[in-house]
SETITOR-457712 format. One record per residue: z negated, y negated, x negated of N, C-alpha, C in turn. Coordinates in nm, 4 decimals, always signed. Example, Ala and Ser with C-alpha at 12.3 -4.5 7.8 and 13.67 -1.06 7.14 Angstrom:
<pts>
PT        nw        nv        nu       caw       cav       cau        cw        cv        cu
PT   -0.7800   +0.5690   -1.3190   -0.7800   +0.4500   -1.2300   -0.7800   +0.3300   -1.3200
PT   -0.7080   +0.2250   -1.2850   -0.7140   +0.1060   -1.3670   -0.7870   -0.0030   -1.2900
</pts>
This chain:
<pts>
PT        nw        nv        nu       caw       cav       cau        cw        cv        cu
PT   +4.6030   -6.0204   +7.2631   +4.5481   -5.9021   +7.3206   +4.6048   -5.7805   +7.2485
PT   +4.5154   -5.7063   +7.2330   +4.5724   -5.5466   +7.1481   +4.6095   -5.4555   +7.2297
PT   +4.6613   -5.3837   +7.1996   +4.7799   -5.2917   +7.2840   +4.6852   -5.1935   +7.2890
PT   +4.6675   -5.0857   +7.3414   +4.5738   -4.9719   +7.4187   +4.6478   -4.8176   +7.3371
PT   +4.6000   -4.7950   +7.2413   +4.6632   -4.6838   +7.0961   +4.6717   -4.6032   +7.2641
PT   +4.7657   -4.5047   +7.2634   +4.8144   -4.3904   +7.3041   +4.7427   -4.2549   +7.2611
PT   +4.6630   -4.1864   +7.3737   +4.6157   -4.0701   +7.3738   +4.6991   -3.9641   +7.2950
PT   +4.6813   -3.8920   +7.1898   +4.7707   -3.7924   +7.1738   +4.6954   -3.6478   +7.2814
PT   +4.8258   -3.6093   +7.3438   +4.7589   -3.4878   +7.4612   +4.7802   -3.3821   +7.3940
PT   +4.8921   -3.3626   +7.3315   +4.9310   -3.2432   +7.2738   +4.8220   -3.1917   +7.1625
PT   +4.7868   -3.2742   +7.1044   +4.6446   -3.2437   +6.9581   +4.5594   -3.2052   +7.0461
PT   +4.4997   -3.2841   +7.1692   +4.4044   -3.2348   +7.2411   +4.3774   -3.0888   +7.2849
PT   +4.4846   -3.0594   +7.3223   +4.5619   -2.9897   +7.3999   +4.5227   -2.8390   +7.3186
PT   +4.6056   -2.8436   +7.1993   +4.5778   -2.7332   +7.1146   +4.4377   -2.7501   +7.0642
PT   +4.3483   -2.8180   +7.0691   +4.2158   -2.8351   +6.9720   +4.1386   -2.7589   +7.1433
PT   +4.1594   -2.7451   +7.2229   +4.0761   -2.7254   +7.3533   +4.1166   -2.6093   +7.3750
PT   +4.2266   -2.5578   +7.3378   +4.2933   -2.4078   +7.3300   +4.2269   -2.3249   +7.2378
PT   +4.2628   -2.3650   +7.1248   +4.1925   -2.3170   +7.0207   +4.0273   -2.2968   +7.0048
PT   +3.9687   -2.4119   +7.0859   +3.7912   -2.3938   +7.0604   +3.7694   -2.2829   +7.1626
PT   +3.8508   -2.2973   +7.2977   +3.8500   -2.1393   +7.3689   +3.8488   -2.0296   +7.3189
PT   +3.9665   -2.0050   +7.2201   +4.0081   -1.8749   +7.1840   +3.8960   -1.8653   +7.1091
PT   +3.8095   -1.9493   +7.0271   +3.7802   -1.8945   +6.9313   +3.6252   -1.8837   +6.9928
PT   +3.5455   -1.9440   +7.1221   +3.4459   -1.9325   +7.1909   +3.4579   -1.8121   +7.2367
PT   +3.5251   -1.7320   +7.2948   +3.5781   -1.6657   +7.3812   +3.5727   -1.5016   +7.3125
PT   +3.6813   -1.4999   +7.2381   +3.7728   -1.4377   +7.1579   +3.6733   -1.3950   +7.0573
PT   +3.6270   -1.4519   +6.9836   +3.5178   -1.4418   +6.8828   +3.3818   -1.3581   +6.9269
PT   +3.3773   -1.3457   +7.0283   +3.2528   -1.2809   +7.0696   +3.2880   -1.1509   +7.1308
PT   +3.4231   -1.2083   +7.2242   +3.5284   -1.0801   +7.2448   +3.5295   -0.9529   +7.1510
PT   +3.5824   -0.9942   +7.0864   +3.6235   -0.9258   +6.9427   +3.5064   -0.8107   +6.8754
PT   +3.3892   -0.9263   +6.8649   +3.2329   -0.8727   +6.7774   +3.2587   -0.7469   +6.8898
PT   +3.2157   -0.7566   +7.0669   +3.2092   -0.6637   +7.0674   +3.2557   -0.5489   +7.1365
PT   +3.4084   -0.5713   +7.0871   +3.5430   -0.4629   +7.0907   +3.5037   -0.3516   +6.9442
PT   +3.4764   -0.4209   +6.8372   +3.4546   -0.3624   +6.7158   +3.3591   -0.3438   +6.6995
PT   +3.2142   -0.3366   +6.7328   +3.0748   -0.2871   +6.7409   +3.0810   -0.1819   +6.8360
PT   +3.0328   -0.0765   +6.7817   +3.0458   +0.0800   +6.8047   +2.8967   +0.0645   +6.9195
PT   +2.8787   +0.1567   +7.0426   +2.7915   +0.1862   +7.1138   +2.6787   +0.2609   +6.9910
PT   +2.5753   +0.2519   +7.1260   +2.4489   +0.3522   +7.0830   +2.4863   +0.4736   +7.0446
PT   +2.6043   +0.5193   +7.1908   +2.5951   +0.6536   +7.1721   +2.7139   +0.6990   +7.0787
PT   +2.8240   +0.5917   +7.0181   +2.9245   +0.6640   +6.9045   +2.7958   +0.6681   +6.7726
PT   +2.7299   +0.5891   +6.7666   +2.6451   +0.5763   +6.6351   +2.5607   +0.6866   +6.6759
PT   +2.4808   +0.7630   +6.7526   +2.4263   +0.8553   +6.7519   +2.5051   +0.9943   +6.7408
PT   +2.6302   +0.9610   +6.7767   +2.7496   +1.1138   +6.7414   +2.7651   +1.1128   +6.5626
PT   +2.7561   +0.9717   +6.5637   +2.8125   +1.0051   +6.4024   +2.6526   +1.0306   +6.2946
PT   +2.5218   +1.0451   +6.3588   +2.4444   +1.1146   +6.2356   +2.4773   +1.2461   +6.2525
PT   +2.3739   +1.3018   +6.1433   +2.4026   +1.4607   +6.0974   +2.3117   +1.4886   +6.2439
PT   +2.3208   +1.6569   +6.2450   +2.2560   +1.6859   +6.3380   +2.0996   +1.7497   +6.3075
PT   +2.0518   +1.7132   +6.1918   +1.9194   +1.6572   +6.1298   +1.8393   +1.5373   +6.1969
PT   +1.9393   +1.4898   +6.2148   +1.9221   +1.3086   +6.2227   +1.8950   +1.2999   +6.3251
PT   +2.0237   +1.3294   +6.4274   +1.9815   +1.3902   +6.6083   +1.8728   +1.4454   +6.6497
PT   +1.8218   +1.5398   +6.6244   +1.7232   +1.6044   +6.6713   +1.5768   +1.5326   +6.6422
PT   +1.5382   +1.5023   +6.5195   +1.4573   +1.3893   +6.4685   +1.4395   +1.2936   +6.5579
PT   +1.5523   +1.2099   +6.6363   +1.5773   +1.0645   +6.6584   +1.5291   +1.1227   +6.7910
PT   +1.6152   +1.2148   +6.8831   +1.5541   +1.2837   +7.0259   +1.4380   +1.3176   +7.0074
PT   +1.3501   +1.3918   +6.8857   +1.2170   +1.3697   +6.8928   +1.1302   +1.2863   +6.9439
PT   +1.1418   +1.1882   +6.8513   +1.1109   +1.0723   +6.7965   +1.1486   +0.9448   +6.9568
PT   +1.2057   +0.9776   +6.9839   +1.2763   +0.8584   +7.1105   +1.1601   +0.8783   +7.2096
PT   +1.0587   +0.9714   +7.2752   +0.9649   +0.9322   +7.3851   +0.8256   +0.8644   +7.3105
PT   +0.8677   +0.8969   +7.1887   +0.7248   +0.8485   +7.1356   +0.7267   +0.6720   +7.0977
PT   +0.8596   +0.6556   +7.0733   +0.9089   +0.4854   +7.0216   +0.9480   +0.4003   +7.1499
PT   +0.9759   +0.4594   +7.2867   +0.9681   +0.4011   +7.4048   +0.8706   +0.3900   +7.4838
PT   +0.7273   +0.5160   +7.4531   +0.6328   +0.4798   +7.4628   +0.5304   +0.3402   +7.4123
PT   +0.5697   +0.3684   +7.2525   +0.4868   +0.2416   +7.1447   +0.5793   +0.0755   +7.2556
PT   +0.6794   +0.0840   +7.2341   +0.7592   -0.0384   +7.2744   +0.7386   -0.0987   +7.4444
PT   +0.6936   +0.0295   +7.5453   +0.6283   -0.0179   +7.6936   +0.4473   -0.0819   +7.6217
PT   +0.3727   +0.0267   +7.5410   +0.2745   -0.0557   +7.4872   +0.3087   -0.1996   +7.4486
PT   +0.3795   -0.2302   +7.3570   +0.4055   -0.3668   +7.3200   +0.4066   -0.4652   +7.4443
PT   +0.4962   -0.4072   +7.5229   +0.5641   -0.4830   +7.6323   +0.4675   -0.5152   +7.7541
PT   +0.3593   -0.4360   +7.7598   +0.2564   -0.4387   +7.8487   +0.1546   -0.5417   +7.8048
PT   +0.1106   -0.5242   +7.6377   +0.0234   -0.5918   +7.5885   +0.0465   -0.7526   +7.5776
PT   +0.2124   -0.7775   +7.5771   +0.2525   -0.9301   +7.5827   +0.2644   -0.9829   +7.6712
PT   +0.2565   -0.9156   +7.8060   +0.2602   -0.9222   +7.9446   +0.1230   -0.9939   +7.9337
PT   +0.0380   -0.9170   +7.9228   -0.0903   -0.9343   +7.9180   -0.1515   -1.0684   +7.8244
PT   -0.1006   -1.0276   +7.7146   -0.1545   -1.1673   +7.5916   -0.0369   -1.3459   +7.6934
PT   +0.0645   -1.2958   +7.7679   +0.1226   -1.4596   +7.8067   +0.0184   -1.4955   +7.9349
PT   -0.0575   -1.4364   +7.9863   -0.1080   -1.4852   +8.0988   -0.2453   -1.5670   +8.0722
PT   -0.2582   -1.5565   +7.9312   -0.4048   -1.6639   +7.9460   -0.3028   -1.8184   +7.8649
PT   -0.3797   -1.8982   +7.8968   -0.3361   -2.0303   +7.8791   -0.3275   -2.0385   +7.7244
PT   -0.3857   -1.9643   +7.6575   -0.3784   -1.9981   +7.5045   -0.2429   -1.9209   +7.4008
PT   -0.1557   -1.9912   +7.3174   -0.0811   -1.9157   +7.2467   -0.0897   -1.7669   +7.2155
PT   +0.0245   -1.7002   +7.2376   +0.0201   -1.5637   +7.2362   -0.0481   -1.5048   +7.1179
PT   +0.0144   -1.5776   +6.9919   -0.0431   -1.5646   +6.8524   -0.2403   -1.5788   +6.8637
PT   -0.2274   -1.6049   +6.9282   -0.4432   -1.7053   +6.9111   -0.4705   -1.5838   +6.9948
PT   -0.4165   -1.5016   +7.1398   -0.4609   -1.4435   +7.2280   -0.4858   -1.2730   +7.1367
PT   -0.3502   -1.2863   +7.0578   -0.3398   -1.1073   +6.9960   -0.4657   -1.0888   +6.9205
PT   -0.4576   -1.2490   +6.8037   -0.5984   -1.2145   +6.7691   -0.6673   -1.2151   +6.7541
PT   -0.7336   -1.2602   +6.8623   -0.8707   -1.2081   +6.9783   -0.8823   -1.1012   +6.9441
PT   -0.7529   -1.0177   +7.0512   -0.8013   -0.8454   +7.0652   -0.7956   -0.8270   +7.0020
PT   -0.7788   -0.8463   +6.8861   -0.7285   -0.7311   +6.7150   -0.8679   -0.6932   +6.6837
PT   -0.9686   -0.8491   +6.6495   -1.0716   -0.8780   +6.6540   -1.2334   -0.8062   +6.7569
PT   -1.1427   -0.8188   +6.8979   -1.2799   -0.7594   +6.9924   -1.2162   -0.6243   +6.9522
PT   -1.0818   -0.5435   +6.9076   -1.1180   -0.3948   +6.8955   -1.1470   -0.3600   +6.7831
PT   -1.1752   -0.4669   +6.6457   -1.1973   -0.3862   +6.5879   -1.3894   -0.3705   +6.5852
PT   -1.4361   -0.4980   +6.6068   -1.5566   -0.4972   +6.6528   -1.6636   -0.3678   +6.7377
PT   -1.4886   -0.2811   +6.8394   -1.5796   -0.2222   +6.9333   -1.5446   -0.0711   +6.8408
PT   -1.4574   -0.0926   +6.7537   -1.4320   +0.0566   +6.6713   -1.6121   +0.0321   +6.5445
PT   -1.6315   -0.0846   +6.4977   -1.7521   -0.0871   +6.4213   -1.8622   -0.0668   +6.4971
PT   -1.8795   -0.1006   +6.6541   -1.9876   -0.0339   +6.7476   -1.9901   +0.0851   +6.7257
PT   -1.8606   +0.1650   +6.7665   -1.8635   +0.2851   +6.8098   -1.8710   +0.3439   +6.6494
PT   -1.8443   +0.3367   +6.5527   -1.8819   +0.3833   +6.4001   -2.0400   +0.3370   +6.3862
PT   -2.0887   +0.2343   +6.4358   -2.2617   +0.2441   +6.4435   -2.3211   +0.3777   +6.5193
PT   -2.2665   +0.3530   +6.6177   -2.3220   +0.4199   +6.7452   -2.3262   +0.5922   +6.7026
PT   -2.2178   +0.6340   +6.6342   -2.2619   +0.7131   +6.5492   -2.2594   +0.8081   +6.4480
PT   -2.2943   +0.7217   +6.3370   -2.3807   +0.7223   +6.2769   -2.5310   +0.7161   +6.3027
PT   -2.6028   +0.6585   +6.4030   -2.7175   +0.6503   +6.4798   -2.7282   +0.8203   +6.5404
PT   -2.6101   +0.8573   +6.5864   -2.6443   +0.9718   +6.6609   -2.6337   +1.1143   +6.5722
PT   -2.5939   +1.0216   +6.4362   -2.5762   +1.1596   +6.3330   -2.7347   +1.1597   +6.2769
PT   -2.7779   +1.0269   +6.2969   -2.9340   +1.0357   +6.2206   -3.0536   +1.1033   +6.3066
PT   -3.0134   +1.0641   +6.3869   -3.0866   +1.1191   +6.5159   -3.1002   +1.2823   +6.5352
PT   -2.9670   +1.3038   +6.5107   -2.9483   +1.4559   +6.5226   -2.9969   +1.5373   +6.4281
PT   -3.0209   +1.4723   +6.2839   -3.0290   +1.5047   +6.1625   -3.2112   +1.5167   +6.1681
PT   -3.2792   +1.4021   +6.1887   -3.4467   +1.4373   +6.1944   -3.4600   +1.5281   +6.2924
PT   -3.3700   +1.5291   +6.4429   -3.4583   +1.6825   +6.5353   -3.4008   +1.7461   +6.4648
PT   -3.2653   +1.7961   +6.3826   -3.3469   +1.9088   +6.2756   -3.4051   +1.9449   +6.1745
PT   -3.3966   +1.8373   +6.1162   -3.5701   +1.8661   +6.0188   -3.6881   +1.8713   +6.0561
PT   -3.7302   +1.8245   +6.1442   -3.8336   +1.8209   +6.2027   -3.8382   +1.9684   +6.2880
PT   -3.7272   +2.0149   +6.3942   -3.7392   +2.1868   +6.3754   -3.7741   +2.2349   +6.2767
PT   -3.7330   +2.2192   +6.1825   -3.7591   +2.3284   +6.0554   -3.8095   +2.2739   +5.9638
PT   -3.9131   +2.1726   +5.9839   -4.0502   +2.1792   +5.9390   -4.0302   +2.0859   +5.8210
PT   -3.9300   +2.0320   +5.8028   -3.8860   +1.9349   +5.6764   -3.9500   +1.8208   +5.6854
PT   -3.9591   +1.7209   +5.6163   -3.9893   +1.6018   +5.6099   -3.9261   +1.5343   +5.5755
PT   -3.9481   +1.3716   +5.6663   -3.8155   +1.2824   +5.7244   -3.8250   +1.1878   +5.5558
PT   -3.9066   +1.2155   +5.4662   -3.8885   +1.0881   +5.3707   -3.7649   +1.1284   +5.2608
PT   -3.6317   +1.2113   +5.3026   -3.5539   +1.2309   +5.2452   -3.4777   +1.1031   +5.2462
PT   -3.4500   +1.0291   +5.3620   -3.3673   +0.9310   +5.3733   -3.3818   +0.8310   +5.2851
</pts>
């Protein structure tokens, strides 16, 4: 019969210490030394500031758009990717309606006035 090798506890011991510190500690660390929003917004010029405060209702606006539209694209049963483009598709379709539609109303507009003023339509 073979003898039953002996657990080393102490190797354990430090290898279970160590994967802590470094689970732990390691992420700790990232973000002790990663600067906030707002030190990184002290440190642009004040070019940069004013620009970015511009600029900030218009990029939280675009980003609630996003956030609304994926809301929207997860609720049909089909991949989000297959759902976006759909719509990309039905808007650009309804922007080539509405670029028919007129153009129709520029032609339209264009014979009642030649036809006021006595022109004739075989210019077209």
């Amino acid at each position: 019969m073979a003898t039953k090798k002996a657990t080393n506890w102490k190797l354990w011991g430090k290898m279970l210490l160590g994967g802590g510190i470094f689970c732990v500690g390691g992420p700790a660390f990232t973000m002790w030394v990663s600067p906030t929003e707002e030190e990184l917004f002290k440190r642009y010029n004040p070019e940069l500031q004013a620009r970015s405060l511009a600029n900030r209702e218009k990029t939280q606006e675009e980003f609630d758009q996003f956030v609304t539209k994926l809301k929207e694209y997860s609720k049909s049963n089909k991949p989000i990717w297959t759902v976006r483009d759909e719509d990309i598709e039905r808007q650009k379709q309804a922007r080539m309606n509405e670029q028919r539609r007129r153009e129709a109303d520029l032609k339209a507009q264009q014979a009642a006035m030649r036809k006021e003023s006595g022109m004739s339509d075989d210019l077209d």
